[in-house]
C-alpha positions as CSV (number, residue, x, y, z in Angstrom):
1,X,0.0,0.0,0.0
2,X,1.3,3.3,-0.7
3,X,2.4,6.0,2.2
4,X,0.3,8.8,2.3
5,X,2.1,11.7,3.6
6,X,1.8,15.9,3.1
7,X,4.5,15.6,0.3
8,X,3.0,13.9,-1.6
9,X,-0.2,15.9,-2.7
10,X,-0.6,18.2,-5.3
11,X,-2.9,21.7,-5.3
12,X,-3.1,23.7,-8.1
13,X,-3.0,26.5,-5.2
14,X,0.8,28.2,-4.3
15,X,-1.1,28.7,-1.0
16,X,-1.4,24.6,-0.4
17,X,1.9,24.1,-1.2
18,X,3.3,26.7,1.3
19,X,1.4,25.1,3.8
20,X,3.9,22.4,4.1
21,X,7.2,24.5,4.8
22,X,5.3,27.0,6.7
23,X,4.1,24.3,9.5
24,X,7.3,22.6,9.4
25,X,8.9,26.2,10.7
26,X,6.3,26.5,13.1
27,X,7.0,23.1,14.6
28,X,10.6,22.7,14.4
29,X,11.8,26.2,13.8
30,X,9.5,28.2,16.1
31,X,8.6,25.8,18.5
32,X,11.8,24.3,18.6
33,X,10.2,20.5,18.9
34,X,12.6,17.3,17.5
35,X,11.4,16.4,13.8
36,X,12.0,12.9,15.1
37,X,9.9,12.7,18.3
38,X,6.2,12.0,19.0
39,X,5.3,15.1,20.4
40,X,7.0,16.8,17.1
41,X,5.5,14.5,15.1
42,X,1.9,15.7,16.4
43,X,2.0,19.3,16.1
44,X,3.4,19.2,12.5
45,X,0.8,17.2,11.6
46,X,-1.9,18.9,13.4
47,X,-0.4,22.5,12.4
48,X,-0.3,21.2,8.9
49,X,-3.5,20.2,8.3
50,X,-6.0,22.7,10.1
51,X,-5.5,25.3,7.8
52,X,-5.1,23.1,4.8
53,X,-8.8,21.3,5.3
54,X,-10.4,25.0,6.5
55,X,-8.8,26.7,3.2
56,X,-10.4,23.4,1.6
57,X,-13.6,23.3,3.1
58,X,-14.4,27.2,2.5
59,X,-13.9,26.9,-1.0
60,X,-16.0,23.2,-1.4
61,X,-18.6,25.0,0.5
62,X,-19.1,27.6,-1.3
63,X,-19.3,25.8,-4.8
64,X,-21.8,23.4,-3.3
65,X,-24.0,26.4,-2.2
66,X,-24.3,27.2,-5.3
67,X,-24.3,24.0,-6.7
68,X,-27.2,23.4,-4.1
69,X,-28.9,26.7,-4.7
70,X,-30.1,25.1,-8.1
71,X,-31.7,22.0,-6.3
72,X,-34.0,23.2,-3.3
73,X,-35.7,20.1,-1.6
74,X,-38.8,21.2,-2.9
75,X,-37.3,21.1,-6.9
76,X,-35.8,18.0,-5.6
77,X,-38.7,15.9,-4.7
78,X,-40.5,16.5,-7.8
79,X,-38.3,15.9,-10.1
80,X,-38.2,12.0,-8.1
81,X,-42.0,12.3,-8.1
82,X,-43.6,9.7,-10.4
83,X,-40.5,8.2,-11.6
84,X,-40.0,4.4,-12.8
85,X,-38.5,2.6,-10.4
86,X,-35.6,1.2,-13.3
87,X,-34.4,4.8,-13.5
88,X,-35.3,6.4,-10.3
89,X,-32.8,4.8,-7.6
90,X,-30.2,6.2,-10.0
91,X,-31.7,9.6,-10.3
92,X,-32.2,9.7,-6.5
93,X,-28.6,8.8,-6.4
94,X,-27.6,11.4,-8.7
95,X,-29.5,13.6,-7.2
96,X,-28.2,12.7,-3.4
97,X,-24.8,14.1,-4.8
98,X,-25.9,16.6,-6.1
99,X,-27.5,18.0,-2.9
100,X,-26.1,17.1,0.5
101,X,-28.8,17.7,2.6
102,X,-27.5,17.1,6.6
103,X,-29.2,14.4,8.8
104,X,-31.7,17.1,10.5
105,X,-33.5,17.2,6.9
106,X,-33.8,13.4,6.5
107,X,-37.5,13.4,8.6
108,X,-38.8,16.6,6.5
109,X,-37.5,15.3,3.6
110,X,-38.6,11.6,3.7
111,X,-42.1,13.1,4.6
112,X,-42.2,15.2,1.4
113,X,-41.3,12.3,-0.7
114,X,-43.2,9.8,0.7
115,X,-46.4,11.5,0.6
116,X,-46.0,12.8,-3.1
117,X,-45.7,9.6,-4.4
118,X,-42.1,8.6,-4.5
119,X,-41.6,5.2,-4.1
120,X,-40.0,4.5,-0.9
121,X,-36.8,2.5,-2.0
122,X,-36.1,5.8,-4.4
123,X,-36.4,7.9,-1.2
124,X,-33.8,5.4,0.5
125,X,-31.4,5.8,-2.8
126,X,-31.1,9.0,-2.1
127,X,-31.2,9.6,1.5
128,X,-28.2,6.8,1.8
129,X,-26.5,9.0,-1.0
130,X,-27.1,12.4,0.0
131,X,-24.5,12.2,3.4
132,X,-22.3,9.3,1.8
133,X,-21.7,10.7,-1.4
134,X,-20.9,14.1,-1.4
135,X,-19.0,17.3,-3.3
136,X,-17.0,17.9,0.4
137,X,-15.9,14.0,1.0
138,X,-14.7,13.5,-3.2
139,X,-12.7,17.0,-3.5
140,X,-11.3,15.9,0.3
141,X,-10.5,12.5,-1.3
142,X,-8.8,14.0,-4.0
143,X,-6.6,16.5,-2.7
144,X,-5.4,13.8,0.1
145,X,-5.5,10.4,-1.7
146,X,-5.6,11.1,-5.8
147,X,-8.1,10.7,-8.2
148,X,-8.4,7.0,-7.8
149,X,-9.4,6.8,-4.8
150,X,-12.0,9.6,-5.0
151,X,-13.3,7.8,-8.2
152,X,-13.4,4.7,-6.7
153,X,-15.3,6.1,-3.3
154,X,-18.0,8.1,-5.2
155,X,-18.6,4.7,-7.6
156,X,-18.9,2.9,-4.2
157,X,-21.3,4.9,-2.7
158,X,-23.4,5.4,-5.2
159,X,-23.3,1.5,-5.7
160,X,-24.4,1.2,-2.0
161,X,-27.2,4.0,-2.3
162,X,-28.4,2.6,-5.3
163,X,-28.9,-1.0,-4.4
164,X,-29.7,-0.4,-1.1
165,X,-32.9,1.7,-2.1
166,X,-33.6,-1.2,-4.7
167,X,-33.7,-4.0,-2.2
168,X,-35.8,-2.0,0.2
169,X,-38.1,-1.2,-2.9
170,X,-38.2,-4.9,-3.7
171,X,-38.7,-6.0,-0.2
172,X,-42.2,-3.6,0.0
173,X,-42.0,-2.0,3.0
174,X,-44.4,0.4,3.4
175,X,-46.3,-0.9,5.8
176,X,-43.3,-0.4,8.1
177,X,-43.0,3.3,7.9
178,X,-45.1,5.2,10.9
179,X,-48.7,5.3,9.8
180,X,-49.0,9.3,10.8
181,X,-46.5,9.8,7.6
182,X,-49.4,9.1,5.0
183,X,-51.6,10.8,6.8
184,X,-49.2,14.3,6.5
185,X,-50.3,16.4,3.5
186,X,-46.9,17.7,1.7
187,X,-45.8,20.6,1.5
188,X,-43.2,23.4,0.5
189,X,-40.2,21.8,1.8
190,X,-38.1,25.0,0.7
191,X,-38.6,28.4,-1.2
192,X,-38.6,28.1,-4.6
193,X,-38.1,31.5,-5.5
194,X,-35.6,32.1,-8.9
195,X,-32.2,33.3,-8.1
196,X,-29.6,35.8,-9.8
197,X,-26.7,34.8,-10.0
198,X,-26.1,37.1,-7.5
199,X,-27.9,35.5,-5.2
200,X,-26.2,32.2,-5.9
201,X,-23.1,34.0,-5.5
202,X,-24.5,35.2,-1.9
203,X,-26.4,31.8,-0.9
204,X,-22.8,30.3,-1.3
205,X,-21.3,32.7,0.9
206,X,-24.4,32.3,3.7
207,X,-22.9,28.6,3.1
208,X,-19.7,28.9,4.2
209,X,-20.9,31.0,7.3
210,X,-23.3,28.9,8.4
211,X,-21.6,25.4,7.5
212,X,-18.0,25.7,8.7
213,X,-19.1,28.4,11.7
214,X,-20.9,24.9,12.9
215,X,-18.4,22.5,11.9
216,X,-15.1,24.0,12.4
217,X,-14.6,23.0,16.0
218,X,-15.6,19.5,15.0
219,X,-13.2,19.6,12.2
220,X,-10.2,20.8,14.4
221,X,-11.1,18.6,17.3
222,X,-10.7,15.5,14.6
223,X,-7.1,16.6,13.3
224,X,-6.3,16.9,16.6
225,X,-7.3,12.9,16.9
226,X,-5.6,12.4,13.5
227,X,-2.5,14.4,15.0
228,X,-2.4,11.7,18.1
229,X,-2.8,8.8,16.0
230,X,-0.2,10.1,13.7
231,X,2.4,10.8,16.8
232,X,1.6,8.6,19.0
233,X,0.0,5.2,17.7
234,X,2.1,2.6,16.8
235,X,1.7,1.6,13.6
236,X,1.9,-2.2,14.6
237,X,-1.0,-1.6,17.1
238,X,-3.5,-0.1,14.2
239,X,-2.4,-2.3,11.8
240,X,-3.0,-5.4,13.9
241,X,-6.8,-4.5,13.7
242,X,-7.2,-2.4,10.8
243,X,-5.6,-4.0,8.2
244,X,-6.6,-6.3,5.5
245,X,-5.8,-9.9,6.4
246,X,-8.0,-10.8,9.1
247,X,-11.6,-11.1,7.5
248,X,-12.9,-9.3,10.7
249,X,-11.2,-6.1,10.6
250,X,-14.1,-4.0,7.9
251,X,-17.4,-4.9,10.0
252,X,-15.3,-4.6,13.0
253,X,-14.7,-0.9,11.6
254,X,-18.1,-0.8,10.4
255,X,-19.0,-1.2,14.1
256,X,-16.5,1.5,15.8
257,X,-17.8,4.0,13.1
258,X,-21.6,3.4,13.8
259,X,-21.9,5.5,17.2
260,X,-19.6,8.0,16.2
261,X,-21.3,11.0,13.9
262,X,-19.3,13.3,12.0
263,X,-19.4,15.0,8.3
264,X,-16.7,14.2,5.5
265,X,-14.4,16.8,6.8
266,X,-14.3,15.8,10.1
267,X,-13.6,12.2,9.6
268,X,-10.8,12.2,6.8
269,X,-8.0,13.7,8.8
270,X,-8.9,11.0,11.2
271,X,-8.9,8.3,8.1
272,X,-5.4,10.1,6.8
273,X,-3.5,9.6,9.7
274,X,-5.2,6.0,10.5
275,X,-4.0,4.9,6.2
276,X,-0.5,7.0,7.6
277,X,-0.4,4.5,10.4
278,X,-0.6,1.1,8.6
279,X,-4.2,0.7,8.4
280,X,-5.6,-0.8,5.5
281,X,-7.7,1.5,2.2
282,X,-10.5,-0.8,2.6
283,X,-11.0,-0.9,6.2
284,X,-10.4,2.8,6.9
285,X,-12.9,3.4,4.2
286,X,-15.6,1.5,5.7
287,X,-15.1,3.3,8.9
288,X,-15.7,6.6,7.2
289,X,-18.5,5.3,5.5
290,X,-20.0,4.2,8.5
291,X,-19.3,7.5,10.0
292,X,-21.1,9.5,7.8
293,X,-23.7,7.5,6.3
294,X,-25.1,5.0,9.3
295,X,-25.0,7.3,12.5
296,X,-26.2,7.0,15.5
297,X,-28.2,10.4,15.5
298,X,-29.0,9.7,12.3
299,X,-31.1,6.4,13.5
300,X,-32.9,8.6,16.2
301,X,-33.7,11.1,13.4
302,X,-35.1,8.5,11.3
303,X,-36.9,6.7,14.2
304,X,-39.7,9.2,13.8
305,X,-40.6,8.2,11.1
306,X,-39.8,4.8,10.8
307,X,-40.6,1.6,12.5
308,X,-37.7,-0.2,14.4
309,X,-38.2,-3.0,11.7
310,X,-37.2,-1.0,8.9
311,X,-35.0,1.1,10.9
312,X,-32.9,-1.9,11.4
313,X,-33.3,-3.2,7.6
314,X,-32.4,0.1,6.5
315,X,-28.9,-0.1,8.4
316,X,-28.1,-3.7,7.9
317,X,-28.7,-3.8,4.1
318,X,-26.8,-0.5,4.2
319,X,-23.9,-2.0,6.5
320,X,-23.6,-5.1,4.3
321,X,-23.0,-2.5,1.7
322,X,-20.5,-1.0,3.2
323,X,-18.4,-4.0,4.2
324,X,-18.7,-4.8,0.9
325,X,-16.6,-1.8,-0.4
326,X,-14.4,-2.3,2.0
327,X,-13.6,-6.2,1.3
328,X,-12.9,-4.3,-2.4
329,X,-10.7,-1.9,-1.7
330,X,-8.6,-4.1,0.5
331,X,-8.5,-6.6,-2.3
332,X,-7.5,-4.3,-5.6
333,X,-5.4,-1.6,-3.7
């Protein structure tokens, strides 16, 4: 498996690439801490990456606002009204990408789609794809892992969102979501007023203060996890239950990631320094998956409006999914 390391990225941005020598004067210069101990070790990693993933999440954020500004809920759900179920787990999917909704719109959401007629294994498609799959977690990917590797994630995922919402479709389930969701008339999920480009320009902007002024403490309190693994975890330790040859290291991952809940941004620093450490593509991958797209919260966000029966068929078929992906990656990387 290849090392990944700060050297070895690429960013078409002088700024990234200053990043690099600027942190290691902090650390070793500044600070005066030994390139070759723990505690060094640490900090450069942590001093490294904080502004790197800020400088990258602000500018993500702000093209998906716009990007996002385009597909309100509202658009969203009819455009997956009245589609055939052959082509509309793949639209769903689609759109999930395209519009990365957070976990506090899955019950408002799942209402509006239910009730105007979208199937519910198409509103599964892309609720799984919507927090799995998404702009933030691919340009992340990229900058910190190459092409490949984002290619190969957002191909996953949107296998996994795909057949996920077509087994659940198959399995006809609606009998298992709360009865009170039929009974709700939908409704205007979002305004649907047309925007200037202006206004895009400006919804972006309200993006990037109201996303990252949430997240940012999240994001820094990860690195700062990333930067312990990085210093202080052996990589024999990590390795020994994050690697690839003991079949039980992805749904063992799987499991760990479950009750955690974090967005793309917070968990990859956490996934770079794990890969850093000797841990397996695959089984890293599967914990990030997990992460972000079977949650704990999540689950008791969902539990509104779905019956513990499909609750727990939604995040086993999904889980399976998952393992999957990560059986994959271990295998042809």
């Amino acid at each position: 498996m290849t090392e990944v390391t700060h050297t070895g990225l690429s960013c078409p941005c002088e700024l990234f690439g200053a990043l690099g020598p600027a942190a290691d004067w902090v650390v070793y210069t500044l600070f005066g801490l030994d390139p070759q101990s723990r505690l060094g070790a640490a900090v450069q990693f942590f001093v490294f990456e904080v502004p790197k993933v800020l400088l990258l999440l602000t500018m993500v954020v702000f093209a998906v606002g716009i990007v996002r500004s385009f597909f309100t809920p509202e658009r969203t759900r009819l455009m997956l009204a009245g589609k055939r179920a052959s082509a509309g787990h793949v639209v769903a999917a689609l759109l999930g990408v395209l519009t990365p909704f957070c976990s506090c719109s899955a019950v408002p959401l799942f209402i509006g789609f239910v009730t105007s007629g979208v199937p519910l294994g198409i509103t599964f498609s892309f609720l799984i794809a919507s927090p799995m799959v998404n702009e933030v977690a691919l340009v992340l990917l990229f900058v910190m892992f190459g092409w490949k590797v984002a290619v190969l994630y957002a191909a996953a995922g949107f296998t996994i969102a795909v057949l996920s919402g077509w087994i659940i479709g198959l399995l006809r389930l609606e009998s298992w979501v709360e009865p009170w969701v039929y009974e709700t008339r939908p409704g205007a999920l979002a305004d649907g007023e047309r925007l200037t480009w202006r206004g895009r320009v400006r919804f972006g902007g309200n993006a990037v203060r109201t996303i990252l002024g949430r997240v940012w403490p999240y994001v820094v309190l990860a690195i700062a996890v990333g930067a312990g693994i990085h210093g202080y975890v052996p990589a024999d330790f990590l390795s020994s239950f994050m690697g690839r040859d003991a079949w039980w290291c992805v749904p063992l991952a799987v499991l760990i990631g479950i009750p955690m809940y974090a967005n793309a941004a917070g968990v990859i620093p956490i996934l770079l320094a794990l890969i850093g450490k000797g841990a397996a593509l695959g089984t890293a991958l599967a914990f990030m998956m997990a992460v972000i797209g079977l949650s704990l919260p999540e689950a008791v966000i969902l539990r509104k409006v779905l019956t513990l029966r499909l609750l727990i068929v939604f995040f086993g078929i999904v889980a399976l999914g998952i393992m999957a992906v990560g059986y994959l990656f271990n295998a042809v990387m």
